[in-house]
Residue, then its C-alpha position, 0 to 999 in steps of 0.5 A: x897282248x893283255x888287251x887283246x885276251x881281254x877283248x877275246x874273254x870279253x867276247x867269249x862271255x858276250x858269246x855264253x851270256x848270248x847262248x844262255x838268253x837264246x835257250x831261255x827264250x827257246x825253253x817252250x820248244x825245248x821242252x816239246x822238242x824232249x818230250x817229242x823224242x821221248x816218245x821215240x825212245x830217245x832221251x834228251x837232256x840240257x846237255x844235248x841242246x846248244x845255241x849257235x850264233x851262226x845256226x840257232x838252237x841246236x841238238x846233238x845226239x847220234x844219229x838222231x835224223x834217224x830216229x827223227x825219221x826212220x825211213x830215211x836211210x842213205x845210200x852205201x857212200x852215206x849220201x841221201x838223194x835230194x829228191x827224195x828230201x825235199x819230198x820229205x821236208x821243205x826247201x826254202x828260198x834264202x835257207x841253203x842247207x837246211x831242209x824244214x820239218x814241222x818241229x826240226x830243220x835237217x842240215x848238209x854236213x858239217x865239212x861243207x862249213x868254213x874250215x871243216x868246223x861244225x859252229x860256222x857258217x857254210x863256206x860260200x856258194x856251194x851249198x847255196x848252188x846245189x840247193x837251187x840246182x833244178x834240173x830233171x836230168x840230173x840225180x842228186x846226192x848230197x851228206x847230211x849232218x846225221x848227228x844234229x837238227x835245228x829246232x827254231x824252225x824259222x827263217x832265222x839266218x846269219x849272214x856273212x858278207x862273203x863271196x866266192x865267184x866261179x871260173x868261166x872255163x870254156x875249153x873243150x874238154x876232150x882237147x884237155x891232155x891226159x896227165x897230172x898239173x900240180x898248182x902252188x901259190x907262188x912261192x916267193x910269197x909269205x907264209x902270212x900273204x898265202x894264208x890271207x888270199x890263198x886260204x892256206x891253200x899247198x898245193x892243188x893236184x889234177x888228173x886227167x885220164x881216158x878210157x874208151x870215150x870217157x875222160x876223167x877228172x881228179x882234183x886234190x886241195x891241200x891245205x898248208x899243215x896248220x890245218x887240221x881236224x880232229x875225227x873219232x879222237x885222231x888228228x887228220x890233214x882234211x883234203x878236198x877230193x872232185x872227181x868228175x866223169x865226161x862222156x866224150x861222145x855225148x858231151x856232158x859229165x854222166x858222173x860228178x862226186x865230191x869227198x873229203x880225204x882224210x890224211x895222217x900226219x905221215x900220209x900227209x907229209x908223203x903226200x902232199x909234194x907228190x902227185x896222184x901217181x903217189x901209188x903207183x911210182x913203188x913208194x909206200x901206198x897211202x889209202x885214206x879214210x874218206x867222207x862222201x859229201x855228194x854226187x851228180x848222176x845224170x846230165x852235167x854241163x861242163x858249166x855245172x862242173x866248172x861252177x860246182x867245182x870252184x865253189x866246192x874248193x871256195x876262196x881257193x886262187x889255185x883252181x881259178x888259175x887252173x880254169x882261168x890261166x890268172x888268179x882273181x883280180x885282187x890277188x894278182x893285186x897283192x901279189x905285184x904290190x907284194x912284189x914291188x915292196x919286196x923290190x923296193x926294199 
């Protein structure tokens, strides 16, 4: 143990010594970057900038995309149209996430990075898909982090070596019955191994429901209760919310949106071993804090669904299976070598 917290204090320093190097190296775009917002009204101290491994050299302050570029305002659910972004700034090849200005990179938001957190890398491969999504049939939105820019405008990247692949679901939709399915890990399996392949993945909760010739798809992805975050001061059980529209009659989904649901301890534990009929069955009724994170209008393919689907809810075996009918390969592996152990024993 004593040697492992002097590897993790070793390596908390190799991180500082790192960062104070990177703005040293920076200080001449530091300072213009200052100078430039004081022009706008807007002033910025050494407290405001930070370098990330996994970004670059960053600055923090409310709202500042806002005062970076005024005309740019997001619709009533927080969304700004992609379109309209990428007409106003750069899309690079190889750069998913970040949209270039001449002396500031905007970046998608912070929940679509690994484990919700705002210094990792973005959770492989939605961005990288919405990003080169191009399709003149369909109106994009997506959520930007409001309250940060990059300043080392270049292709500086941090790549992980990681990789989620989508489900090649390929039932007919309007064959799909109405009702609720609710997806566990096998529950013979440890806390440890669920952690590991499931990416502590509960429980994953479906619905599907019809009115007149429109079919529609609801998805909840809890977590195991050792995932949290903090937002405005107050702990949250963050869940991954899709919600999809298909038009029966013509074949496509006219609507595609994805949030995060944001649960207090007791709504979680309401929750979670429930279903989507949670407020409709006389218990107490739970309405979340929610965050838009982006929307599709337009003409969907049930492929761009399945695709957008699997990688919004990444590394998850339970929506696999729920496309698929099996986990992945290598976690239907561990779970019979698992097993076997287990019997062996």
């Amino acid at each position: 143990m004593d040697d492992l917290s002097d590897f993790q204090q070793r390596y908390r320093e190799s991180l500082l010594e790192e960062e104070r190097e990177e703005l040293a190296n920076h200080a001449t775009e530091i300072k213009s970057f200052k100078t430039f917002m004081a022009g706008k009204g807007v002033t910025l101290d050494e407290k405001n900038f930070k370098y990330l491994q996994t970004i670059g050299i960053i600055v923090t302050y409310p709202n500042i995309i806002s005062h970076l570029h005024p005309d740019l305002q997001p619709d009533k659910e927080g969304l700004f149209i992609f379109r309209d972004l990428c007409s106003d700034f750069e899309k690079r090849s190889f750069m998913n996430g970040y949209l270039y200005g001449s002396n500031f990179m905007l970046m998608a938001h912070p929940y679509f990075r690994r484990g919700f957190h705002d210094s990792n890398n973005y959770a492989p491969r939605f961005v990288e898909f919405f990003w080169n999504l191009d399709e003149s049939n369909i109106d994009k939105y997506i959520a930007l982090d409001k309250d940060r820019v990059r300043i080392n405008v270049n292709n500086q990247s941090y790549m992980e070596l990681d990789t989620w692949y989508g489900a090649k679901f390929n039932r007919n939709i309007q064959q799909i019955p109405d009702g609720i399915v609710k997806v566990r890990p096998p529950l013979d399996l440890r806390n440890s191994l669920i952690s590991f392949f499931f990416h502590d993945a509960y429980t994953l909760d479906i619905k599907w429901t019809t009115k007149e010739s429109i079919k529609s798809f609801q998805a909840e992805e809890f977590k195991a209760e050792t995932v949290t975050i903090i937002k405005d001061d107050n702990k949250y059980y963050p869940v991954r919310y899709v919600h999809a529209e298909y038009d029966i009659e013509k074949g496509y989904f006219r609507h595609f949106d994805g949030a995060i649901h944001f649960y207090t301890e007791a709504e979680y534990y309401a929750r979670r071993d429930n279903d989507f009929n949670h407020n409709a069955k006389g218990n107490s009724h739970i309405k979340t804090l929610s965050q838009k994170l982006f929307k599709m209008n337009g003409v969907v393919s049930i492929d761009a669904w399945i695709e957008f689907t699997s990688h919004f809810l990444t590394g998850n075996p339970l929506v696999f299976e729920y496309f698929e009918g099996a986990y992945p390969k290598h976690v239907n592996e561990a779970i019979q070598r698992f097993r076997q152990m287990k019997k062996d024993s």
